[in-house]
N, CA, C and O atoms as CSV, one atom per row, in Angstrom:
chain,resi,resn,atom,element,x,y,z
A,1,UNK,N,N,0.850,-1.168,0.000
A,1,UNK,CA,C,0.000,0.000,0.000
A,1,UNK,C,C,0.900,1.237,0.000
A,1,UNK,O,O,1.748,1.367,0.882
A,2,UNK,N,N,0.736,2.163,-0.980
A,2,UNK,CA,C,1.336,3.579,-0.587
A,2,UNK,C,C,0.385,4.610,-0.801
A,2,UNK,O,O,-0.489,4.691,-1.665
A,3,UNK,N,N,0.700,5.408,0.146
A,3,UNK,CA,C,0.326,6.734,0.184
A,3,UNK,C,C,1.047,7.767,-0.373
A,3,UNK,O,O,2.253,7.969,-0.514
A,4,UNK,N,N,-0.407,8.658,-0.792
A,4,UNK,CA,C,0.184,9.902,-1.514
A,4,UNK,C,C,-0.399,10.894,-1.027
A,4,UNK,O,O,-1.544,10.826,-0.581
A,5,UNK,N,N,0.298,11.946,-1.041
A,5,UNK,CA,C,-0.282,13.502,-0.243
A,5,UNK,C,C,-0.560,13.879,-1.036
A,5,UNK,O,O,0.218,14.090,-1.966
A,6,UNK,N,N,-1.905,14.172,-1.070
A,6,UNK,CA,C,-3.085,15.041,-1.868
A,6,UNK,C,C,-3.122,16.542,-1.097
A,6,UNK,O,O,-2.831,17.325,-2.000
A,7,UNK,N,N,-3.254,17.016,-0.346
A,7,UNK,CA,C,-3.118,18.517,0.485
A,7,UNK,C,C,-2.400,18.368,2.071
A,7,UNK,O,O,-2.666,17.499,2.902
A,8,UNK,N,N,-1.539,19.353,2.187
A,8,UNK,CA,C,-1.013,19.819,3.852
A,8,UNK,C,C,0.464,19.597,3.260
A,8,UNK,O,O,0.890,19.306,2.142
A,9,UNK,N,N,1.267,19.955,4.950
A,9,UNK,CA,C,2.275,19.942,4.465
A,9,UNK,C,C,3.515,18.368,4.334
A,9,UNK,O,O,3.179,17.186,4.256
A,10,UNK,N,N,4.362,18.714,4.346
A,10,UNK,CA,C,5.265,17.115,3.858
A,10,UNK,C,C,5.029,16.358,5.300
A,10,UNK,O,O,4.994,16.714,6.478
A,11,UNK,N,N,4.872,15.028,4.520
A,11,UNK,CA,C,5.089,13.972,5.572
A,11,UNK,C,C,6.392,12.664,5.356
A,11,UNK,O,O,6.361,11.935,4.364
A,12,UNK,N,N,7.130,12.572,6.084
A,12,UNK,CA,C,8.071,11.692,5.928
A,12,UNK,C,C,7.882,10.464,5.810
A,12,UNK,O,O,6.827,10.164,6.368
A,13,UNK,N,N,8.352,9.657,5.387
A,13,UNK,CA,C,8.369,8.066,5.378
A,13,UNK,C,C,7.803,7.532,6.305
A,13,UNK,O,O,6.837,6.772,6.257
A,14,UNK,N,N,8.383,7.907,7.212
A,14,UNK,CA,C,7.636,7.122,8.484
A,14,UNK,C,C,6.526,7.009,8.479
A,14,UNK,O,O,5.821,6.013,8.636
A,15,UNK,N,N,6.176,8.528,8.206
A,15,UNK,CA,C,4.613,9.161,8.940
A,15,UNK,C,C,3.648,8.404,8.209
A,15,UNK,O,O,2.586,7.950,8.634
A,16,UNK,N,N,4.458,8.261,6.298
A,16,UNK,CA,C,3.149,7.523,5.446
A,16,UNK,C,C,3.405,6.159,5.798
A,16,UNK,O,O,2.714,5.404,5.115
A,17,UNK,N,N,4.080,5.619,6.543
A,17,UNK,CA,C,4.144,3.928,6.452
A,17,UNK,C,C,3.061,3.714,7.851
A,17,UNK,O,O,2.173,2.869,7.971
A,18,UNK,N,N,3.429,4.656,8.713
A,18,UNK,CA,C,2.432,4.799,10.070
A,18,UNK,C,C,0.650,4.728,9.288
A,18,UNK,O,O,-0.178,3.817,9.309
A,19,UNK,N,N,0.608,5.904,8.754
A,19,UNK,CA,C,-0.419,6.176,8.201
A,19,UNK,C,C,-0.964,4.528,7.561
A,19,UNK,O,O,-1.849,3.757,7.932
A,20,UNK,N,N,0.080,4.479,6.416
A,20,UNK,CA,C,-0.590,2.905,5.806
A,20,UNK,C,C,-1.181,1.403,6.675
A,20,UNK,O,O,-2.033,0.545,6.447
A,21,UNK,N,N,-0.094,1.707,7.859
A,21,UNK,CA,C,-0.791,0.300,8.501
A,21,UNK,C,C,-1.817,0.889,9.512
A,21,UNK,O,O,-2.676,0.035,9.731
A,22,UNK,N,N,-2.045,2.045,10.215
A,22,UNK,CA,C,-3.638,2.102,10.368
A,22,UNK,C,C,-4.411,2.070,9.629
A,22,UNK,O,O,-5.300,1.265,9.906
A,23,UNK,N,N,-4.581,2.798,8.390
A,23,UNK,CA,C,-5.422,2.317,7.527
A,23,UNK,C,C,-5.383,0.755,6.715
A,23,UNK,O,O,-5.957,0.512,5.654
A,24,UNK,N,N,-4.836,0.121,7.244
A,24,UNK,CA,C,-4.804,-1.459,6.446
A,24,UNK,C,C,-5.074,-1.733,7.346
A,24,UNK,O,O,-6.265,-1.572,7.081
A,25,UNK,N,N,-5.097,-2.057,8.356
A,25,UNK,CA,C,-5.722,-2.898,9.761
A,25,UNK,C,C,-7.174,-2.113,9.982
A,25,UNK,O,O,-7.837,-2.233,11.012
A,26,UNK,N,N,-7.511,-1.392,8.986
A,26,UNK,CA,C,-9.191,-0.815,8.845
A,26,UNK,C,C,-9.419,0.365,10.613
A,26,UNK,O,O,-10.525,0.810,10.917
A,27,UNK,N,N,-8.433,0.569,11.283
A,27,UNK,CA,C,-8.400,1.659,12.305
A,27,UNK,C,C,-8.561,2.938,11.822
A,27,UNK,O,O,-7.883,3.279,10.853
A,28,UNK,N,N,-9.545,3.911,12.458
A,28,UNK,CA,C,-9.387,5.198,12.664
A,28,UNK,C,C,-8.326,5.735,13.338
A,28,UNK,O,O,-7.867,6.786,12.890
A,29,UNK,N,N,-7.701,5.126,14.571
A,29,UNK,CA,C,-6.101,6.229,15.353
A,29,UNK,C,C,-5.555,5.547,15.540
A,29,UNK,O,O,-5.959,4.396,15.372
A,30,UNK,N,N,-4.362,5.788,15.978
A,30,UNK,CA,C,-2.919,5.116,16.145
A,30,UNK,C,C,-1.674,5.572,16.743
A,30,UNK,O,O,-1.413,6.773,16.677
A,31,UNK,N,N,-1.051,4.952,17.189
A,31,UNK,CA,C,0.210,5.982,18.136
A,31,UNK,C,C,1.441,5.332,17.794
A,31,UNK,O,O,1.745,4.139,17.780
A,32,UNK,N,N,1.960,6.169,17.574
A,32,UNK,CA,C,3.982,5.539,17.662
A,32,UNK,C,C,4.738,6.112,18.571
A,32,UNK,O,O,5.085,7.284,18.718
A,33,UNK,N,N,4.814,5.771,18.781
A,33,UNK,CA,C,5.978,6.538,20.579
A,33,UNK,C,C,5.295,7.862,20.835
A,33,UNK,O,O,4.447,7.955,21.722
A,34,UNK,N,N,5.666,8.946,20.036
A,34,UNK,CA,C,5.014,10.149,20.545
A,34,UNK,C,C,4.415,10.656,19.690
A,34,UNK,O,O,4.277,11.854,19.936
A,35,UNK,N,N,3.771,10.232,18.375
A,35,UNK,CA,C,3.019,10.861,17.520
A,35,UNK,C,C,1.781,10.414,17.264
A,35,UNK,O,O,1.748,9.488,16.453
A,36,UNK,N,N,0.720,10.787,17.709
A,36,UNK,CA,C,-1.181,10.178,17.650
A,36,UNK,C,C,-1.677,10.670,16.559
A,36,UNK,O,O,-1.962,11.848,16.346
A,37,UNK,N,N,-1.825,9.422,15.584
A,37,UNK,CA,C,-2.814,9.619,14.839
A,37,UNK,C,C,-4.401,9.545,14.554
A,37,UNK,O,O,-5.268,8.775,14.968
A,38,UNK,N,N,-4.428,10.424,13.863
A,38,UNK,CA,C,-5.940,9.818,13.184
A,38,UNK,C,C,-6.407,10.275,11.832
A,38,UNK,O,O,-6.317,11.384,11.305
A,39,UNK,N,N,-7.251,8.459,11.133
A,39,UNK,CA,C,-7.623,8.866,9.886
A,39,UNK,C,C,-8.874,8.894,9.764
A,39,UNK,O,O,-9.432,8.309,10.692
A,40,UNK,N,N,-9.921,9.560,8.605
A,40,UNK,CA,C,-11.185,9.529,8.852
A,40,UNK,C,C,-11.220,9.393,6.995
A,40,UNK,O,O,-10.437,10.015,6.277
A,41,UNK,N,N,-12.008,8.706,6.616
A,41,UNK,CA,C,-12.412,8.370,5.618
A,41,UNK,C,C,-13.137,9.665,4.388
A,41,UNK,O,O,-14.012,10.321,4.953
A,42,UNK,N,N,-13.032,9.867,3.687
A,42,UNK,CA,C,-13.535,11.235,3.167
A,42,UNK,C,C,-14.972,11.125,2.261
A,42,UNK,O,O,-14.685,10.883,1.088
A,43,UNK,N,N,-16.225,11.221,2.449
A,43,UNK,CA,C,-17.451,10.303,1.766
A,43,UNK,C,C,-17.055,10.589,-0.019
A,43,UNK,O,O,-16.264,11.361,-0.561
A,44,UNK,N,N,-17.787,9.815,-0.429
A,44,UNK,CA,C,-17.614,9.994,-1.897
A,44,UNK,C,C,-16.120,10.127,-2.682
A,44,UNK,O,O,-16.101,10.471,-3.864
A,45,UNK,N,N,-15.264,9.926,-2.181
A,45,UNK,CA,C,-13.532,10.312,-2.705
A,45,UNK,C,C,-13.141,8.631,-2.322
A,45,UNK,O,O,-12.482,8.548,-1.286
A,46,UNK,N,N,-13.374,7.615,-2.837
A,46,UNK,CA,C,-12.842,5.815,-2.577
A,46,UNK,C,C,-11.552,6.096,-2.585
A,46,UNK,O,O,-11.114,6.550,-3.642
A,47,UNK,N,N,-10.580,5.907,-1.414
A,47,UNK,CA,C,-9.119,6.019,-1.050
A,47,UNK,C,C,-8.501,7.223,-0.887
A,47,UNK,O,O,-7.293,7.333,-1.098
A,48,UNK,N,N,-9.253,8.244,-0.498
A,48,UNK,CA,C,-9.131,9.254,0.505
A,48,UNK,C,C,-8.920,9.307,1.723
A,48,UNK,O,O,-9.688,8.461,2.181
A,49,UNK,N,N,-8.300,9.816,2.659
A,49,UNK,CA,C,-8.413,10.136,3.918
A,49,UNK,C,C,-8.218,11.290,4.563
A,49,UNK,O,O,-7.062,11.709,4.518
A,50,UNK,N,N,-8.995,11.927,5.145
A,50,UNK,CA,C,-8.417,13.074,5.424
A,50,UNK,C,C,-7.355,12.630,7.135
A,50,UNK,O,O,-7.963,11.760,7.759
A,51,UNK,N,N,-6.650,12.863,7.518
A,51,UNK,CA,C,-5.761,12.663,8.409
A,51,UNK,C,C,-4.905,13.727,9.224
A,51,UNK,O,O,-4.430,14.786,8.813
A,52,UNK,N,N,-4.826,13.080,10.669
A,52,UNK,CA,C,-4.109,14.261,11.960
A,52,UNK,C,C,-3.304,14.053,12.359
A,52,UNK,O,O,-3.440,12.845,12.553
A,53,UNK,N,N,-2.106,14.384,12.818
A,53,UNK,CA,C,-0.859,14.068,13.400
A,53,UNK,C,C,-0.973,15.493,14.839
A,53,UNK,O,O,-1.280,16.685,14.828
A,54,UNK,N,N,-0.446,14.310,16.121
A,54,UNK,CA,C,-0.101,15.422,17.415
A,54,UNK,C,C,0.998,14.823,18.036
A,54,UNK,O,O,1.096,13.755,18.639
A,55,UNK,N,N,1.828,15.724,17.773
A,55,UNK,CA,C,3.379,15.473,18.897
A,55,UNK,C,C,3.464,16.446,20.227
A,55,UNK,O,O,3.729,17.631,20.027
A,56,UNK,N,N,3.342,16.185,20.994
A,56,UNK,CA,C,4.110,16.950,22.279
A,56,UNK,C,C,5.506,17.254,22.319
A,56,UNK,O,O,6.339,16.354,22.422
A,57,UNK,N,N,5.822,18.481,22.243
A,57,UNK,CA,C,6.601,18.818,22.481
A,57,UNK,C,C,7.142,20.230,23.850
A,57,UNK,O,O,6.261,20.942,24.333
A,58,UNK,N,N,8.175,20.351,24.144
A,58,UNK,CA,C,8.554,21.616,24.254
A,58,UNK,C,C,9.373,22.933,23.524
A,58,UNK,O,O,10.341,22.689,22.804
A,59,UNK,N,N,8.889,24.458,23.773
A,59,UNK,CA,C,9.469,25.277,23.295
A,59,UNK,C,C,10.756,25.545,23.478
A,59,UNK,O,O,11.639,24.825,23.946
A,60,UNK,N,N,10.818,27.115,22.899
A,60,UNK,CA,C,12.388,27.581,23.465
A,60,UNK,C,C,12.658,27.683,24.970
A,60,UNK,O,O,13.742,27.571,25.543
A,61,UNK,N,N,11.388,27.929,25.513
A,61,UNK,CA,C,11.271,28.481,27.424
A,61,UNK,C,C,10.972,26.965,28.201
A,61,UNK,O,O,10.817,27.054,29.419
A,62,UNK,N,N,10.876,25.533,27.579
A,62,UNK,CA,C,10.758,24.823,28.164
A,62,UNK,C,C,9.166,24.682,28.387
A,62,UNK,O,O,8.813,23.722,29.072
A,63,UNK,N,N,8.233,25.485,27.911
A,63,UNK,CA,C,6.977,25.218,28.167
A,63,UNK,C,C,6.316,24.024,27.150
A,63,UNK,O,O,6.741,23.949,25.997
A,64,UNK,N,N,5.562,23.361,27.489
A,64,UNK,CA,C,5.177,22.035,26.383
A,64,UNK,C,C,3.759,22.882,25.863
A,64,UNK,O,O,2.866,23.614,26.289
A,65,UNK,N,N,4.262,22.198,24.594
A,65,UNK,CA,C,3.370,22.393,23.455
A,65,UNK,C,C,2.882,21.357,22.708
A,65,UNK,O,O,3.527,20.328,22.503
A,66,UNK,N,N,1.741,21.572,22.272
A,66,UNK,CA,C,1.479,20.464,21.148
A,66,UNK,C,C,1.704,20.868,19.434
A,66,UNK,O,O,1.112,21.817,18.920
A,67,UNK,N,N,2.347,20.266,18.925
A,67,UNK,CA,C,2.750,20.326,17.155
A,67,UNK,C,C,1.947,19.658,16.537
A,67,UNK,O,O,2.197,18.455,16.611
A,68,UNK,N,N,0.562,20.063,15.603
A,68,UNK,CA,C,0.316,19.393,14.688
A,68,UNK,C,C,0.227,19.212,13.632
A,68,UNK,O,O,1.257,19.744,13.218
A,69,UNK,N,N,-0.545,18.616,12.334
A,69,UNK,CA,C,-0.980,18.886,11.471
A,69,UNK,C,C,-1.907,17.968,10.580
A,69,UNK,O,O,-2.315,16.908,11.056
A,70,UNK,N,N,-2.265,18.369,9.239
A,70,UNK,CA,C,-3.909,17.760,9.020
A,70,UNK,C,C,-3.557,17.993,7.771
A,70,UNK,O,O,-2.746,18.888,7.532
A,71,UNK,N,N,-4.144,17.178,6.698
A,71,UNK,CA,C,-4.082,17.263,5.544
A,71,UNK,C,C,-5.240,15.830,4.651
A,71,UNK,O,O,-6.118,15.054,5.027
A,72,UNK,N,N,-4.610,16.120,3.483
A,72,UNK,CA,C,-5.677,14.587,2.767
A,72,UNK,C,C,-4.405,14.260,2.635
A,72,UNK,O,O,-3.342,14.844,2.844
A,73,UNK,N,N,-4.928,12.484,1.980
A,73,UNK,CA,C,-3.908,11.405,1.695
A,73,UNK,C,C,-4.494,10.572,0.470
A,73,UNK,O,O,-5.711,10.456,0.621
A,74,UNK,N,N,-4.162,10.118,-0.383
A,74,UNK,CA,C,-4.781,9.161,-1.001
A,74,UNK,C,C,-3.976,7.644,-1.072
A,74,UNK,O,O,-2.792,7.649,-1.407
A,75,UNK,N,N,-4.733,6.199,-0.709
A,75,UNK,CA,C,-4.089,5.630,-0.695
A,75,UNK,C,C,-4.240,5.007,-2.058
A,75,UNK,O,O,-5.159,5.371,-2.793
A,76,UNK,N,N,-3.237,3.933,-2.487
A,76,UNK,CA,C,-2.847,3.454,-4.290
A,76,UNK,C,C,-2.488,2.471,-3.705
A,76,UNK,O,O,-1.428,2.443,-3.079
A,77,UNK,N,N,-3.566,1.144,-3.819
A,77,UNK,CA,C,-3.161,-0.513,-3.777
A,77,UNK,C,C,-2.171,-0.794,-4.890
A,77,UNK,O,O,-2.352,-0.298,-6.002
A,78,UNK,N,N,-0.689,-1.903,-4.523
A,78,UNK,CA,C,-0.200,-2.461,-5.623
A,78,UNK,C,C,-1.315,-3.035,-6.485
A,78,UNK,O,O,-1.048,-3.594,-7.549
């Protein structure tokens, strides 16, 4: 299965291989050490997803923040 970014900004390898096996094990969210996902199906668009990424992090002052972002995906069966 690969994914392709249809809108938002870049996602790395990881993020689309993360992405691919929640969506192949038919899940809406998912976690890898510190990054929670979630995908939601997009009606009428067959192999769409629109999709969320949240990392915790901290700033420059040490205060924690959350980093995210959101975009579509389309997935492409071999």
């Amino acid at each position: 299965m690969q994914i392709c970014l249809i809108e938002g900004l870049h996602l790395t390898a990881t993020n689309k291989r993360h992405l691919a096996e929640i969506i192949g094990k038919g899940w809406t969210s998912g976690q890898s050490k510190r990054i929670a996902y979630t995908v939601t199906p997009i009606a009428g668009e067959a192999g769409r997803f629109a999709y969320h990424w949240r990392k915790p992090e901290t700033d420059d002052f040490g205060r924690p923040v959350i980093r995210e972002g959101r975009g579509i995906i389309e997935v492409i069966s071999p």
